[in-house]
N, C-alpha and C positions, 0 to 999 in steps of 0.2 A: 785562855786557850780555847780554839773555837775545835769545837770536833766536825769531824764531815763522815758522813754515813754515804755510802751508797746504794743505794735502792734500785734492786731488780727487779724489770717490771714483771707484772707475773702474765705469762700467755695461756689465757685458758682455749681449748681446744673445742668447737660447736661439733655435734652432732652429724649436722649437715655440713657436707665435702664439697669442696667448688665443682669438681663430678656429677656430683646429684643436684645441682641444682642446674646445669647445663643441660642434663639429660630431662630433667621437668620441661626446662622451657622448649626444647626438642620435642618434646610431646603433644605441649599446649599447641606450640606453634603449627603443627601438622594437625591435630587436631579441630584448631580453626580453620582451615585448608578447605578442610574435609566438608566440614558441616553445611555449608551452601550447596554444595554438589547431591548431599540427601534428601535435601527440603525440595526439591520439586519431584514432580508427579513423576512416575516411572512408568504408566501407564498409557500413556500416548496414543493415541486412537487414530488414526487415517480413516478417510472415506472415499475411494479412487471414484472418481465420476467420469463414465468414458458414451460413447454413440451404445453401448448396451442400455444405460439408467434412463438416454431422451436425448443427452447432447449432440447438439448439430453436427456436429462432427471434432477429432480428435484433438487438433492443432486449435490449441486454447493461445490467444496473442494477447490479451487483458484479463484483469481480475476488477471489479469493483464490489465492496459490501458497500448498500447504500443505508440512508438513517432510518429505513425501516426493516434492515436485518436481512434484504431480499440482497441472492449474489448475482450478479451479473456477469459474464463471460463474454468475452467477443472472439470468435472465430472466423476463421477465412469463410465458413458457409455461414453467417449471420450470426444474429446477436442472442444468446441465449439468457434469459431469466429464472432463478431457481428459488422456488420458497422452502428448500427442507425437504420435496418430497419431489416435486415434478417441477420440467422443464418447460415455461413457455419461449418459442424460439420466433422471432421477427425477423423477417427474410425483404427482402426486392421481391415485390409486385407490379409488374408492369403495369396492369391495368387500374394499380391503386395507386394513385398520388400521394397518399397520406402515408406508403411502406415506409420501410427503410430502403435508404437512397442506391446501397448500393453493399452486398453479403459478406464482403470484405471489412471486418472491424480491426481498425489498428488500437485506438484507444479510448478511456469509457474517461468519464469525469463527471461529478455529479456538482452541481453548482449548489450554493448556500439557499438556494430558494425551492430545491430538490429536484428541479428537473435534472434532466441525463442528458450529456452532454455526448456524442458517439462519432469518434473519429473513425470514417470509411476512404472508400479508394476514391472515390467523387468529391472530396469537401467533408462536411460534418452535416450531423441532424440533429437534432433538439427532439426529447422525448417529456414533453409535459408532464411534472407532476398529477398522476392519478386518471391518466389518457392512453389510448393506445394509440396516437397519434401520429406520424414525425412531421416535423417543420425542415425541409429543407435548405441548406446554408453552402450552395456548389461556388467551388473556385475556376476561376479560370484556366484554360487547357497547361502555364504555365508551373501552375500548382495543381497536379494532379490528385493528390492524396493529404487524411490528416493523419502525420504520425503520433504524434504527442500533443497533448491540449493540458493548459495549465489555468487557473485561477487566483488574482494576484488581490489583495488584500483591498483595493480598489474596484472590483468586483469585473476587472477586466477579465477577457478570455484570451489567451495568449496559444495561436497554435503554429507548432513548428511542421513543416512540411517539406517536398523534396527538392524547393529552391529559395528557403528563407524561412523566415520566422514573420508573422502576421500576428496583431494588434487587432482583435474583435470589440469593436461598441454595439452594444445593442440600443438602438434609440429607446426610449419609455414607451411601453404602449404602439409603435409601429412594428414590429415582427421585422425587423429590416435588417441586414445583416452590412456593416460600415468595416471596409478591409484597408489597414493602416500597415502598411509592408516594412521593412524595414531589413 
């Protein structure tokens, strides 16, 4: 005779409820949420720089920080440079060949070799690393202005202006300015 037992299984019952462990992760999970949004500064500091501080004037059209920490601004009245405390401002001088070409700056670009690159209403300028110099670079009456000036990994100078996009070579050693339209 075979016997046959049947065996109820036994349910033990945990402490912790599928409740309380929903509401944990409910917690964690907002919890982690949270934490990124505390870890940064809360302190944030502005510093308005307007024609009261030195600036040439109000209407700021570029921003540049260059690789020695100096900020550069271009304004409709010329091109401003700021070390932390004062503004040096380079304008159109007639009587100086060597100014800036013209007080209108659309945009700044600082090339790998550190000079300053400065799109105005005339073409661009070249501002030599550690000179107070500009090298003049004027387009033809059909490109009036430099809006945007670009630097491509070829160390071309690429500027867009109000009837295309132009391809700048600088030859080695000639200062000579080679316009490739396209």
């Amino acid at each position: 005779v075979i016997e046959v037992k049947t065996i109820k299984p036994q349910v033990t019952t945990s402490p912790i409820s599928a409740g309380w462990i929903r509401v944990t992760c409910l917690i964690l999970l907002i919890a982690a949420i949270e934490v990124p949004l505390f870890s940064q500064k809360a302190d944030l500091k502005f510093r308005h720089l307007t024609t009261s501080e030195g600036l040439s004037q109000g209407n700021v059209t570029c921003i540049l920080k260059d690789k020695q920490g100096f900020m550069w601004f271009g304004t409709r009245d010329g091109l401003n440079k700021y070390n932390g405390y004062d503004f040096t401002i380079y304008k159109n001088d007639p009587d100086n060949p060597t100014s800036l070409c013209a007080n209108t700056v659309f945009d700044l670009l600082e090339e790998k070799n550190g000079d300053l690159l400065i799109g105005t209403g005339y073409g661009f300028d070249r501002l030599a690393k550690g000179t107070e110099t500009f090298t003049h670079h004027l387009f033809n009456p059909m490109i009036p202005f430099s809006q945007h000036i670009f630097q491509d990994s070829k160390e071309n100078i690429w500027i867009s202006a109000a009837y295309g996009l132009r391809s700048i070579c600088f030859p080695c050693c000639l200062g000579k300015c080679v316009e490739n339209g396209i």
